[in-house]
C-alpha positions in Angstrom: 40.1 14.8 -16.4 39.3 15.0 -12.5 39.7 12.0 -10.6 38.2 11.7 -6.9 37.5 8.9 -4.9 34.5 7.7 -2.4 35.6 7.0 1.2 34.1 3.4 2.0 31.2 5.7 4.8 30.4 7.8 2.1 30.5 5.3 -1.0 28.1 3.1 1.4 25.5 6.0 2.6 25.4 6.9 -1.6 24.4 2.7 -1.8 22.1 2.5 0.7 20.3 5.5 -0.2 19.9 4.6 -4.0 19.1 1.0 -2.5 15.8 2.6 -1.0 14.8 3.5 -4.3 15.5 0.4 -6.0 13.3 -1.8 -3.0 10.7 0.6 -2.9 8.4 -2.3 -3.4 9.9 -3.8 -0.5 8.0 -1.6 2.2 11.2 0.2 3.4 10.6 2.9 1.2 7.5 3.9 -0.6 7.3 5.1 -4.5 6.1 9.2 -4.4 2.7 9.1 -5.6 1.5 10.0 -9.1 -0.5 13.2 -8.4 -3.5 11.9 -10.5 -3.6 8.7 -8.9 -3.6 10.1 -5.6 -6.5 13.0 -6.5 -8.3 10.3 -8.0 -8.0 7.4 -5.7 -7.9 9.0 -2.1 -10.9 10.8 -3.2 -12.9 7.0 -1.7 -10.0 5.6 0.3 -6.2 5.8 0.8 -4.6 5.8 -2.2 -2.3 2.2 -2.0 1.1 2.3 -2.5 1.4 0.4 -5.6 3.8 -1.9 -4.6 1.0 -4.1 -2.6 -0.4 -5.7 -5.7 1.3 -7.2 -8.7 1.5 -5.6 -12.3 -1.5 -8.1 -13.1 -4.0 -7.4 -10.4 -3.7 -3.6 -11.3 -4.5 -4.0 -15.2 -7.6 -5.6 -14.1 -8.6 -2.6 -11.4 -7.8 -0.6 -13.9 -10.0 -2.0 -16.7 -12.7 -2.7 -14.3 -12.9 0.9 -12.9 -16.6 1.4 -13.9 -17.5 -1.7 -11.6 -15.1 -1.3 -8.6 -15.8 -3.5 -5.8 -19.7 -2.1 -6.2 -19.2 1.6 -7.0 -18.4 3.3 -10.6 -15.1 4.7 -10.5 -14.7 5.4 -14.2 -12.0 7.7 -15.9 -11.5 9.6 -18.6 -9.0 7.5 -20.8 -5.7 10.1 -20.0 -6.1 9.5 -16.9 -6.8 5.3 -17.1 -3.8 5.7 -19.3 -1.4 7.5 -17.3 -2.9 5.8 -13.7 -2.4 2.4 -15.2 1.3 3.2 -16.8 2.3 4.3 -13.4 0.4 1.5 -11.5 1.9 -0.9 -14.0 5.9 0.6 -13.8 5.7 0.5 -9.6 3.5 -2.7 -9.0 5.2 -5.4 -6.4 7.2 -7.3 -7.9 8.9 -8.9 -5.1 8.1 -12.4 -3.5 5.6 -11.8 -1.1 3.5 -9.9 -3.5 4.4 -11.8 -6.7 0.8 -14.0 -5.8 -2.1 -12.7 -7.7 -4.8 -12.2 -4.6 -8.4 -13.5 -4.5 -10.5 -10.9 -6.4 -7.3 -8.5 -6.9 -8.1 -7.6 -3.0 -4.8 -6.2 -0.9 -6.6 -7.5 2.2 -7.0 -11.1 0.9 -3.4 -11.3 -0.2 -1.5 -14.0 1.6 0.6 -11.7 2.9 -1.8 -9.1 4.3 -3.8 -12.3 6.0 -0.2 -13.4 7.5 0.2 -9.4 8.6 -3.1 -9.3 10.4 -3.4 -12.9 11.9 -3.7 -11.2 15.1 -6.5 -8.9 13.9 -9.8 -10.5 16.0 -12.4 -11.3 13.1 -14.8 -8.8 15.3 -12.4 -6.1 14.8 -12.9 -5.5 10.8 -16.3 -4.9 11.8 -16.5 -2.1 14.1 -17.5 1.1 13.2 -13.9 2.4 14.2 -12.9 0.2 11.6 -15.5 -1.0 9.0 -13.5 -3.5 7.1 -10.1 -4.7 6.4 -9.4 -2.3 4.0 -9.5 0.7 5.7 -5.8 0.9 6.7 -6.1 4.5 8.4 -8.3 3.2 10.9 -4.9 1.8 12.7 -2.0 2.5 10.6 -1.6 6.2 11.3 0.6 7.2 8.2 -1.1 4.9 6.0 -2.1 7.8 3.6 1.9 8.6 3.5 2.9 5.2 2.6 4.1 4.1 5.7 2.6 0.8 7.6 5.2 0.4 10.0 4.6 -1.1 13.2 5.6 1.7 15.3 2.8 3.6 13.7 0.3 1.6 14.3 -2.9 2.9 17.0 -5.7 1.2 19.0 -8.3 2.8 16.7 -10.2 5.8 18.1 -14.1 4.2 18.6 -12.9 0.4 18.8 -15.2 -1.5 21.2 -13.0 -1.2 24.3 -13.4 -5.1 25.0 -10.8 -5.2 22.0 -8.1 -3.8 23.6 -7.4 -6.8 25.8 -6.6 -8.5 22.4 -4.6 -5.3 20.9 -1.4 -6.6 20.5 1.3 -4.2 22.5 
């Protein structure tokens, strides 16, 4: 039998790093998208990182699909199946997502509002923009998963009379 041990730098890199896998939900680290879901679901708009809704709110998108906030996105069943598994295994399940938002929307979530308080009203509107939803229209690796601050962009377009309320 081989015996080693784990210096207390290395044991703690090996911790965090399996740590960003376990809070993946969190928004430190995102989940890899399932291929399907991403062809599928980026084929209208980014394809959400599943851990902005809770396990609930996705069963009902996915049951929904041929009504989908106005447009038909229907499935074969493989692909409900498999698209709704994966949904359903990487959902949020931590606190701030654990509330079920108003029409399964990730822009009426409480914590999305509490995110974009700053957001003028006018903004969502623009043609830079077009609605809350459209996270690429600022976030500029929102279609990688990543909504950090740092990333974030006056959107290209955006009614320059905005800018005097884009937060720096």
């Amino acid at each position: 039998m081989t015996h080693f041990s784990i210096k207390p730098l290395a044991l703690t890199a090996l911790l965090l790093a399996c740590g960003a896998a376990v809070h993946a939900d969190s928004g430190r680290a995102s989940v890899p998208l399932l291929p399907k879901y991403q062809q599928e679901c980026a084929a209208c708009h980014i394809a959400y990182p599943p851990g902005m809704l809770p396990a609930a709110s996705w069963r009902r998108l996915m049951s929904t699909l041929d009504k989908h906030y106005g447009t038909d996105a229907s499935l074969d069943e493989a692909s409900v199946r498999d698209i709704g598994t994966w949904l359903q295994a990487n959902a949020g399940t931590y606190k701030r997502v654990s509330e079920e938002p108003p029409q399964d929307r990730i822009s009426q979530s409480a914590w999305f509002v509490r995110k974009h308080r700053e957001v003028a009203p006018q903004i969502w509107k623009q043609a830079a923009v077009k609605s809350a939803a459209n996270c690429a229209a600022c976030h500029t690796r929102a279609d990688q998963g990543s909504f950090r601050e740092s990333e974030i962009t006056f959107p290209q377009g955006l009614d320059a009379r905005f800018r005097r309320h884009w937060p720096d």
